[in-house]
C-alpha positions, -999 to +999 in steps of 0.1 A: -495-547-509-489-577-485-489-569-448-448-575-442-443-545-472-466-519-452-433-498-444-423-493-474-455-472-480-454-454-446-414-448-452-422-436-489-449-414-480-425-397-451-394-393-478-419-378-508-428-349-480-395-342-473-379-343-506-388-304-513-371-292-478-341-314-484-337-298-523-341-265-506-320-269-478-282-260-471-274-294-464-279-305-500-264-277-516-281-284-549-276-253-567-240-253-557-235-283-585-249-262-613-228-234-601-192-252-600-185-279-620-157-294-595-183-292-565-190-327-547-211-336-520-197-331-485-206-370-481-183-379-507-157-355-500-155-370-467-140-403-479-122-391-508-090-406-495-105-442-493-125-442-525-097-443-547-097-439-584-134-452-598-129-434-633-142-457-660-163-476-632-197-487-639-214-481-607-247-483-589-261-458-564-286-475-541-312-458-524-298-421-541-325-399-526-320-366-545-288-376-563-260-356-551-243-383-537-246-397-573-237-367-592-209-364-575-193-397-581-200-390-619-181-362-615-152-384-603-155-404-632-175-433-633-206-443-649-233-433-626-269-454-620-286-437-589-316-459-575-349-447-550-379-453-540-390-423-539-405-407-571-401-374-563-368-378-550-358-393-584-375-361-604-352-336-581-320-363-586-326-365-627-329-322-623-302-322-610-278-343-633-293-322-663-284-286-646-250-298-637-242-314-665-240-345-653-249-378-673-265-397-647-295-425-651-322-425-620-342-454-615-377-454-595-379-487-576-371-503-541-336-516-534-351-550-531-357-555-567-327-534-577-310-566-592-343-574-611-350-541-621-308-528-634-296-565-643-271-590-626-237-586-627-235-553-639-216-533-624-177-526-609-192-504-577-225-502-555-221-474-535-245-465-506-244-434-481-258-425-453-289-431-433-297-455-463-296-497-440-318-486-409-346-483-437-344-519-443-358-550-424-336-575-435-294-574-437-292-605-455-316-596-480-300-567-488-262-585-494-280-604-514-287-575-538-251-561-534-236-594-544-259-599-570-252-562-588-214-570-589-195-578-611-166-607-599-143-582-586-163-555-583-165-535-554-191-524-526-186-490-509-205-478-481-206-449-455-237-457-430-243-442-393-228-466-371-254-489-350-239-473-319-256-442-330-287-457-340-290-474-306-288-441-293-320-417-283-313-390-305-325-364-273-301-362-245-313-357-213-303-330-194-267-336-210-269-373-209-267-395-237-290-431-235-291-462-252-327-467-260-329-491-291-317-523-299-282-528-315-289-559-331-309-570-360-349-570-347-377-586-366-406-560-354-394-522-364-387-491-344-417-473-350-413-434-344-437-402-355-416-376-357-426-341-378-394-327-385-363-338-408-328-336-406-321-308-426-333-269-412-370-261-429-398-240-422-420-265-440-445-283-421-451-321-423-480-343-423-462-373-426-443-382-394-437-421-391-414-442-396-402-477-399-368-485-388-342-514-380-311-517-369-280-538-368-246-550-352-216-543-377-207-580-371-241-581-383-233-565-416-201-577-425-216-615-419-242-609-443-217-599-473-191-624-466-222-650-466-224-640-503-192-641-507-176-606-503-145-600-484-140-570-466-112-546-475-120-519-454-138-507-424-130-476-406-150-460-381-155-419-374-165-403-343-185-377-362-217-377-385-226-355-413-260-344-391-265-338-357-273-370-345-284-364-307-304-335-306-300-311-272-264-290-276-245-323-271-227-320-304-207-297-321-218-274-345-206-287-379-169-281-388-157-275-424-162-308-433-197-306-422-192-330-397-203-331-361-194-347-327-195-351-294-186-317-275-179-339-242-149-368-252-159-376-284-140-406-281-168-422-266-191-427-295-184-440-325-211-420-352-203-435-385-182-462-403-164-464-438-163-497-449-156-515-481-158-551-496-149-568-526-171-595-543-148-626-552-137-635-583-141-670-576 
């Protein structure tokens, strides 16, 4: 492995610990697609209204973790391909499919060979959720992919925590919120060792660091119009499907499983919708 690809490895050995909590876990609600064949994610339920209509779609997952994300855009209609890095995420995602009767294909490999390993031009949607960009080093690598997965006319969809968030600490401080990382695009990654996850567990973890990056949405939206996409949509929330600064600054989740600031929530944008269009030309 050549030195610059070092966090993959760290970052894959921190997801394969974790993938048996998150499977377990509340969050998730994996059983819940086996026991109702209606039930999506809350992820995707959350931008039902801007999605649209993507029956008949061939579409591409990237970076699927366990696959309910996935699933559940099968269940909308489309012609589901969920990609990871992480093979044991991938063995939970293709369990999954099978017990809810989902016909889903899951691909082991890293988003950065995506095009090589699924074929160009493909497919009508790439879909990513979130927490998936701050695992990646480089914006304009990963556009690149996008644009290179879709069809002319096809369609990228996207829910991501906003950079705003990411640029947060995720403790407050007596009540305060911080900035503490960089909001642009940084060569060198946020390194942190953290044993926990996102999701409530009694297990244990070994495997604690990470390698991070973040980046401005101007950022983002450059890199895809760069490969020629134009964006159709980009609306941001002032809540997160996890509780993205730890210390009783949030709310507990509401019924869309979504939390935000207790004190003017106004003030922090947590996540962003957005939406772009590769050209036909």
């Amino acid at each position: 492995m050549a030195p610059d690809d070092e966090y993959i490895e760290v970052n894959r050995r921190n997801w394969d610990e974790r993938v048996p909590a998150h499977a377990a876990s509340k969050s998730y609600a994996v059983t819940a697609f086996a026991e109702d064949p209606a039930f999506l994610s809350r992820v995707v339920r959350f931008d039902l209204p801007r999605l649209g209509d993507i029956s008949g779609l061939e579409g591409v997952h990237l970076q699927c973790h366990i696959g309910t994300d996935t699933v559940s855009l099968a269940r909308l209609g489309a012609r589901m391909t969920g990609l990871d890095f992480s093979e044991p995420a991938i063995a939970v995602a293709r369990d999954l499919a099978a017990s809810a009767g989902a016909d889903v294909t899951f691909v082991h490999s890293d988003v950065y060979d995506a095009v090589e390993r699924l074929g160009a031009e493909r497919f009508d949607l790439v879909y990513t959720g979130v927490g998936a960009l701050c695992w990646l080093p480089s914006i304009t690598r990963w556009a690149k992919v996008v644009a290179g997965l879709l069809r002319p006319g096809g369609r990228l969809f996207i829910r991501e925590g906003h950079p705003m968030l990411w640029a947060m600490d995720y403790r407050s401080h007596e009540g305060e919120i911080r900035l503490r990382f960089s909001y642009f695009e940084q060569e060198e990654a946020d390194v942190i060792d953290e044993p926990g996850t996102y999701v409530d567990t009694d297990q244990e973890f070994t495997e604690g660091v990470t390698h991070t990056w973040n980046r401005g949405l101007g950022e983002i939206v450059t890199a895809l119009m760069d490969e020629g996409m134009r964006l159709t949509m980009l609306v941001e929330h002032d809540s997160a499907p996890w509780e993205g600064i730890e210390g009783g600054v949030m709310t507990p989740e509401d019924e869309h499983g979504e939390h935000r600031l207790k004190d003017r929530p106004q003030r922090l944008p947590q996540t962003y919708t957005l939406q772009a269009v590769k050209d036909p030309f």
